[in-house]
C-alpha positions as a Python dict, from the first residue, in 0.01 Angstrom:
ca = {
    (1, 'X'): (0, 0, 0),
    (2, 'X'): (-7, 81, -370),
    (3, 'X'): (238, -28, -649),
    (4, 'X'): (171, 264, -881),
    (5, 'X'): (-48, 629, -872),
    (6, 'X'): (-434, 588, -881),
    (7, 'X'): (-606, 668, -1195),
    (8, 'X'): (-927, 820, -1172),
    (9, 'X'): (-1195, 638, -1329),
    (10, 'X'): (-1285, 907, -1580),
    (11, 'X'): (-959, 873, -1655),
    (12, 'X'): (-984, 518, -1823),
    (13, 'X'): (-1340, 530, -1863),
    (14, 'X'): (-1415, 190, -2135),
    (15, 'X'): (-1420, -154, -1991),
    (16, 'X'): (-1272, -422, -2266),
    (17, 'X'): (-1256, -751, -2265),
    (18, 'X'): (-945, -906, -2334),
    (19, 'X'): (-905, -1282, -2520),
    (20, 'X'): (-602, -1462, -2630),
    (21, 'X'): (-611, -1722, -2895),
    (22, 'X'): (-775, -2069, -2767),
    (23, 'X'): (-761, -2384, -2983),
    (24, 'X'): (-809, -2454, -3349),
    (25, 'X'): (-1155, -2632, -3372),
    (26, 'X'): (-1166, -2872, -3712),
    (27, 'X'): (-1467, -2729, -3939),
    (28, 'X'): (-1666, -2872, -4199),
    (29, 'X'): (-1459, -2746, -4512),
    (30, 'X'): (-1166, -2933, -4408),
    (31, 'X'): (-1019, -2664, -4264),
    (32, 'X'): (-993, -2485, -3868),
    (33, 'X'): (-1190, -2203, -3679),
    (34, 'X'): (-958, -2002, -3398),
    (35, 'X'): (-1143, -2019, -3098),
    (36, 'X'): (-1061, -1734, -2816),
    (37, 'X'): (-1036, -1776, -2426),
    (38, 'X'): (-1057, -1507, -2188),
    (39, 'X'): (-789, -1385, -1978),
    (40, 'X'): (-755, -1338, -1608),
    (41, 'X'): (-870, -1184, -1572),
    (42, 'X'): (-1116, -1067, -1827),
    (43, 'X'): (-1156, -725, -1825),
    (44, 'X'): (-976, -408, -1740),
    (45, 'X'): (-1107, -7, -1734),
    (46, 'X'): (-887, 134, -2007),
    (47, 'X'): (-843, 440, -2231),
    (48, 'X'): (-888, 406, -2620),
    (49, 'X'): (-746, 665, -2788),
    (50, 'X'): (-720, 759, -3185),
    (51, 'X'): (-388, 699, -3276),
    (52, 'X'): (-148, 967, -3397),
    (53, 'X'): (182, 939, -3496),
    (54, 'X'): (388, 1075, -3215),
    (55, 'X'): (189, 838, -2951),
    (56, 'X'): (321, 589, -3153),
    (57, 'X'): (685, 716, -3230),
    (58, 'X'): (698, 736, -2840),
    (59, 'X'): (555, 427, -2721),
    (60, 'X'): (696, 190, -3008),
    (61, 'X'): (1035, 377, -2956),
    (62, 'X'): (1087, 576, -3289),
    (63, 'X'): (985, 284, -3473),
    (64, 'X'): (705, 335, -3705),
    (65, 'X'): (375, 142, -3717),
    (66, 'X'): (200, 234, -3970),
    (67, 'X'): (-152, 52, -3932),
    (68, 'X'): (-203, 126, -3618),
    (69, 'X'): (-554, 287, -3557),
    (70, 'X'): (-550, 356, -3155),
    (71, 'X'): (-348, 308, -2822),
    (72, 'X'): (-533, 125, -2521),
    (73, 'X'): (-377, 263, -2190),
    (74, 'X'): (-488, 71, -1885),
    (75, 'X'): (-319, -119, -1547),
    (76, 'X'): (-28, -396, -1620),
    (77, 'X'): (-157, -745, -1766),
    (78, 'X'): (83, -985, -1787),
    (79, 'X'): (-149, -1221, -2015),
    (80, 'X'): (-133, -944, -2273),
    (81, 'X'): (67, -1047, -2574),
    (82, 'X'): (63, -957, -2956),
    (83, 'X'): (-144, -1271, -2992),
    (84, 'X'): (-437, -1111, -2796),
    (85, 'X'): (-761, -921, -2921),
    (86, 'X'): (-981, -671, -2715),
    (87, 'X'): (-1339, -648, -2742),
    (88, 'X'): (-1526, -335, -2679),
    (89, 'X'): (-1895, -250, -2775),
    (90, 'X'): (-1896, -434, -3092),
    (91, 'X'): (-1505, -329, -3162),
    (92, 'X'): (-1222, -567, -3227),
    (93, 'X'): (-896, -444, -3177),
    (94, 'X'): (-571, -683, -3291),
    (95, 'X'): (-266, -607, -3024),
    (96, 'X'): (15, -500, -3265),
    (97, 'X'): (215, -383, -2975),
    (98, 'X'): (264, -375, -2626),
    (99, 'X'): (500, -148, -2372),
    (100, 'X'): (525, -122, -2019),
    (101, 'X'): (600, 242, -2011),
    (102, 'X'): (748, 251, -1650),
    (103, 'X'): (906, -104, -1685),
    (104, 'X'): (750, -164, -1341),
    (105, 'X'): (431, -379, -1436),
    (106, 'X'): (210, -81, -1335),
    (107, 'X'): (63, 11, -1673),
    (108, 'X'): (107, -70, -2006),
    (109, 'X'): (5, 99, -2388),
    (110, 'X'): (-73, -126, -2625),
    (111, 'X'): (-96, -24, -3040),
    (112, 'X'): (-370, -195, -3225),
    (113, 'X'): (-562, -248, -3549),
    (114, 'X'): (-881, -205, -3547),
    (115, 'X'): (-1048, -542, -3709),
    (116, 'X'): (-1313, -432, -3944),
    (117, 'X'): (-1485, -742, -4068),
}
C-alpha cells in the first residue's frame, strides 16, 4: 500500500545529501568549527528548481522571501529543519524554508540559499 502518488524518477531526477548541524569542534584561534552529521537517512531523489517568485508566494504562503535562489521538491523528511544544508555536486544549499504541501508527510518544498563560498 502507498501513502502518497508515485513520482517518476525523471521526475525528481538529483540525488542530495542532506546534513543537519553536528557539534561545535574548539579550533586553534580560540574560536569553534560547525561540524555537520548526516540525516537518516542521507539522501533523497529530489527536484531543484530556479526559484521564481510565485513558487515562493505559494509555498511560503504570500509571504515574501527574498533570497531565496531555488525550491527542492522531494518525499517527506521529518529530520528536515531550517537548520539543515543539502549538498549536491559541489552545491550548498541553506534550508530557509520548509512546507509540507499536503500536510500529510508525503512531500515537502523546501526554499533555500544557495551558499556561495
Amino acid at each position: 500500500m502507498s501513502i502518497g502518488p508515485a513520482t517518476p524518477i525523471r521526475d525528481r531526477p538529483h540525488k542530495v545529501m542532506l546534513q543537519n548541524p553536528g557539534p561545535r569542534v574548539p579550533n586553534d584561534d580560540g574560536g569553534f568549527t560547525q561540524t555537520w552529521t548526516d540525516l537518516v537517512p542521507p539522501s533523497l531523489q529530489v527536484e531543484i528548481a530556479s526559484a521564481a517568485t510565485a513558487d515562493l508566494e505559494r509555498i511560503a504562503a504570500g509571504a515574501l522571501v527574498a533570497t531565496a535562489t531555488h525550491i527542492i521538491s522531494g518525499p517527506f523528511h521529518p529530520q528536515v529543519t531550517t537548520k539543515t544544508r543539502v549538498l549536491f555536486n559541489g552545491r550548498v544549499f541553506a534550508v530557509k524554508g520548509v512546507a509540507d504541501p499536503d500536510q500529510r508527510g508525503v512531500s515537502m518544498a523546501l526554499v533555500c540559499v544557495e551558499v556561495v563560498a
